[in-house]
Backbone as JSON, one array per atom type, in Angstrom:
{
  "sequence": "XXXXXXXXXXXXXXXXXXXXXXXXXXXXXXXXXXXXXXXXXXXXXXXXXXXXXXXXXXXXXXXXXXXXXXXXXXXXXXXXXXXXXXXXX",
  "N": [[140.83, 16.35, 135.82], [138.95, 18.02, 138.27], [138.32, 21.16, 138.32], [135.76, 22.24, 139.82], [134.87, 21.11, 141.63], [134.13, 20.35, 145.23], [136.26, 19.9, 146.5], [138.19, 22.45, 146.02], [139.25, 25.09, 145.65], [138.36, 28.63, 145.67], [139.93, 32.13, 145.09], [139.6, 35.0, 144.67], [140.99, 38.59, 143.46], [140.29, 41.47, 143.4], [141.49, 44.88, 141.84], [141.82, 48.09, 141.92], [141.26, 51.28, 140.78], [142.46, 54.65, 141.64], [140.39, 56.03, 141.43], [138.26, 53.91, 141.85], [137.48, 52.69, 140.61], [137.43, 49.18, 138.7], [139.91, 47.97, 137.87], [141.45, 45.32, 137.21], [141.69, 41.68, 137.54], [142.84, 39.03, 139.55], [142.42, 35.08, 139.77], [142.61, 32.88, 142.13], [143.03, 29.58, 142.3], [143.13, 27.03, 144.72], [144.11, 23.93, 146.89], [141.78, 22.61, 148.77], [141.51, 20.3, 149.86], [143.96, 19.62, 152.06], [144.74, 17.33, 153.52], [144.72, 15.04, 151.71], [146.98, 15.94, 149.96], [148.95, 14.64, 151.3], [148.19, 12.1, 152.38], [146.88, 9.69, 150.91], [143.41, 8.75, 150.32], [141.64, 6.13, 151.29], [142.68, 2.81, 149.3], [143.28, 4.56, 147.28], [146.49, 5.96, 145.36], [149.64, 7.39, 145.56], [151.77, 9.88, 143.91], [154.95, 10.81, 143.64], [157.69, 13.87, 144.04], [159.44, 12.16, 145.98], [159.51, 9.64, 146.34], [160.42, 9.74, 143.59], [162.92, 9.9, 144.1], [164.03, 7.98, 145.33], [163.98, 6.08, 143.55], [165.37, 6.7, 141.77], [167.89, 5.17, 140.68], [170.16, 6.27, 141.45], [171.95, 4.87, 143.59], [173.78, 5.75, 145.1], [173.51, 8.55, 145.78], [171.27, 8.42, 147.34], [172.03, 6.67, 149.44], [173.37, 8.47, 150.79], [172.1, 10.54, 151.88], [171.19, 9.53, 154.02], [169.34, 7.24, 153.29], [167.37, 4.85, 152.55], [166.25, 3.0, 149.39], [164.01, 1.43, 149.24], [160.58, 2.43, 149.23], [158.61, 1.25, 150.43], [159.64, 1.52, 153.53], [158.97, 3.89, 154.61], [156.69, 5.8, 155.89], [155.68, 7.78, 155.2], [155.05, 7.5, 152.37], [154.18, 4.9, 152.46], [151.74, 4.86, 153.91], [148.95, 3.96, 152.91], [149.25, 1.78, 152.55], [149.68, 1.34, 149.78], [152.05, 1.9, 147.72], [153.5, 3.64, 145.11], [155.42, 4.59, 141.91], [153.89, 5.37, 139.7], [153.28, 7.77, 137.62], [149.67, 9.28, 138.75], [149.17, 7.22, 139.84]],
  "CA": [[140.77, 17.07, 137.07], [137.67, 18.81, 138.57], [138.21, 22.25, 139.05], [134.68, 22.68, 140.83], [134.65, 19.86, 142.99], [134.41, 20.79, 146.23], [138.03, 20.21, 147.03], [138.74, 23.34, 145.45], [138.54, 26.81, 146.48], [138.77, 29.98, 144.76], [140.28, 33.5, 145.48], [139.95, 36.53, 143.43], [141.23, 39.63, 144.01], [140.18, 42.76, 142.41], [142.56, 45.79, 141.6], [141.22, 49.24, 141.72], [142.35, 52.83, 140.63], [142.36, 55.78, 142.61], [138.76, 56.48, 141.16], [137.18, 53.27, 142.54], [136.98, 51.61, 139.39], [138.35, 48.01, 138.86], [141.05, 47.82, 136.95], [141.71, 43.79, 136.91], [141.12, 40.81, 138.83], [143.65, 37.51, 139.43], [141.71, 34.44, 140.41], [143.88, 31.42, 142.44], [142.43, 27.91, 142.68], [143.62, 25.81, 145.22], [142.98, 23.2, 146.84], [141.0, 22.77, 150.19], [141.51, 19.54, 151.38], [145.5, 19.34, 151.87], [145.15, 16.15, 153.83], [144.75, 14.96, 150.25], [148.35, 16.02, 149.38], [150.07, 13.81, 151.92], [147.83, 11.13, 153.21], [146.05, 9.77, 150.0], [142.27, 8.03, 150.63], [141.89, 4.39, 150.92], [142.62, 2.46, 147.88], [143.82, 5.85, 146.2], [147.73, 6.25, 145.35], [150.15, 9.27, 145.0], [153.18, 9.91, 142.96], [156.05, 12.54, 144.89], [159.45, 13.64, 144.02], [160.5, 11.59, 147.66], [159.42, 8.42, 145.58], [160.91, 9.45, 142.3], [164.37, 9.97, 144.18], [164.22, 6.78, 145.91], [163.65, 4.95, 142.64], [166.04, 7.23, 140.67], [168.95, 4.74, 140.32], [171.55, 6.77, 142.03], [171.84, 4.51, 144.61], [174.9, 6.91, 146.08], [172.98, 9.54, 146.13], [170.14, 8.06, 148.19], [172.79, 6.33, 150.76], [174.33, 9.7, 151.1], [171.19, 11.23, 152.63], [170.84, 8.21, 154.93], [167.85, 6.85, 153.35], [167.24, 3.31, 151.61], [165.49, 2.97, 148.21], [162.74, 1.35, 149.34], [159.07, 3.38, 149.54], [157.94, 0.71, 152.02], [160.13, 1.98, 154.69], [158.78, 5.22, 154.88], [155.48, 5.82, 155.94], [154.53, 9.01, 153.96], [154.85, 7.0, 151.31], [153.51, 3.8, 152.34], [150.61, 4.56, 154.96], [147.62, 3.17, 153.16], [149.71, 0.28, 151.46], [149.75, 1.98, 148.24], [153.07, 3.32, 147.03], [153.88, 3.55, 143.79], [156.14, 5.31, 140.97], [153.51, 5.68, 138.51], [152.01, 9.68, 138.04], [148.6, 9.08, 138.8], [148.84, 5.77, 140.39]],
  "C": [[139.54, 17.96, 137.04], [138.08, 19.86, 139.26], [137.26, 23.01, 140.27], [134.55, 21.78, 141.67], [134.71, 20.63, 143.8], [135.4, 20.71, 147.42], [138.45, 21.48, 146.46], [138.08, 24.14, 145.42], [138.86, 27.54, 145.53], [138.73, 31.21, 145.31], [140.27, 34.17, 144.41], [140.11, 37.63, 144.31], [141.04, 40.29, 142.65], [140.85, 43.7, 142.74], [141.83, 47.02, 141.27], [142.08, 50.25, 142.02], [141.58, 53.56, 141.73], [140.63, 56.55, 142.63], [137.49, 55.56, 141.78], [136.91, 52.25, 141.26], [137.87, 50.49, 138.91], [138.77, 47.91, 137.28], [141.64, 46.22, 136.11], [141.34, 42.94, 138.15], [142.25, 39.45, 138.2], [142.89, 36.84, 140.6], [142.41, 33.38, 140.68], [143.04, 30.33, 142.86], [143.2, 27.01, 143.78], [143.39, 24.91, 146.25], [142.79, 22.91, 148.23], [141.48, 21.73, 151.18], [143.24, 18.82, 151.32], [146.43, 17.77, 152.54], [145.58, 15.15, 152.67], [146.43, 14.22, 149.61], [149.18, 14.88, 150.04], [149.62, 12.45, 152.52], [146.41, 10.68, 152.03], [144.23, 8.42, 150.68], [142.81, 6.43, 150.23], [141.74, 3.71, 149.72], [143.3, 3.52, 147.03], [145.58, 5.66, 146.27], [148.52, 7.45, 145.11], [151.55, 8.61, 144.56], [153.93, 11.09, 143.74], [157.06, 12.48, 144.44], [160.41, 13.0, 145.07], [160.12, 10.28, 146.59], [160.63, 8.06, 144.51], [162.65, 9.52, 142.84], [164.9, 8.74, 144.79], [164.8, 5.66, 144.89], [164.66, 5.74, 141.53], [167.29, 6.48, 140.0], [170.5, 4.93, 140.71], [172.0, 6.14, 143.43], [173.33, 5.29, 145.65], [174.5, 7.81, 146.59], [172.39, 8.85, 147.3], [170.95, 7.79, 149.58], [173.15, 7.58, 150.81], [173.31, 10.37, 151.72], [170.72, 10.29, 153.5], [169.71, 7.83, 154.76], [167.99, 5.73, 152.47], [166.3, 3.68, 150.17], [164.56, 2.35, 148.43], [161.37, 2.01, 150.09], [158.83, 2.54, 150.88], [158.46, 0.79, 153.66], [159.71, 3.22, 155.04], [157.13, 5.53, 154.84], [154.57, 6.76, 155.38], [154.27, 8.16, 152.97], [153.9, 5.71, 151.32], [152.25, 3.88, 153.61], [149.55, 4.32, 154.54], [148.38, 1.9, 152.48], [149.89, 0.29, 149.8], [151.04, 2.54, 147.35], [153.42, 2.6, 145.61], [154.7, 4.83, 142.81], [155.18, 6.03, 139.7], [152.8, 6.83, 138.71], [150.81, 8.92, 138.24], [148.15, 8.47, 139.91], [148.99, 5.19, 141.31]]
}
């Protein structure tokens, strides 16, 4: 993972005393382009806990939230043609 890419932003905040003088600083990374998160580039694949529950085996569970076990019914999962179980992949 590329922290500096230019998908990824950075916040700091600095903490100062009553004198003006900085005390600490917490810096948060995250990440810019959130289309990313839910709608992966062409050719690219994503991994999600909506996948991993599909594919978890409990097939009771799954009917019990009115949803089928297969990814390809569900278009978060399958809108570039890509779905898959594997992290990364």
């Amino acid at each position: 993972r590329n922290d500096n890419s230019s998908r990824m932003g950075k916040f700091t905040t600095l903490n100062f005393d009553s004198g003006s003088k900085i005390q600490g600083a917490t810096l948060n990374t995250y990440l810019l382009e959130k289309t990313r998160v839910t709608t992966p580039g062409p050719g690219e694949r994503a991994y999600h806990a909506f996948y991993a529950l599909l594919r978890s085996g409990e097939a009771d569970r799954v009917s019990s939230l009115k949803l089928t076990t297969e990814p390809a019914d569900y278009f978060y999962l399958n809108n570039n043609g890509a779905h898959t179980g594997e992290p990364g992949g």
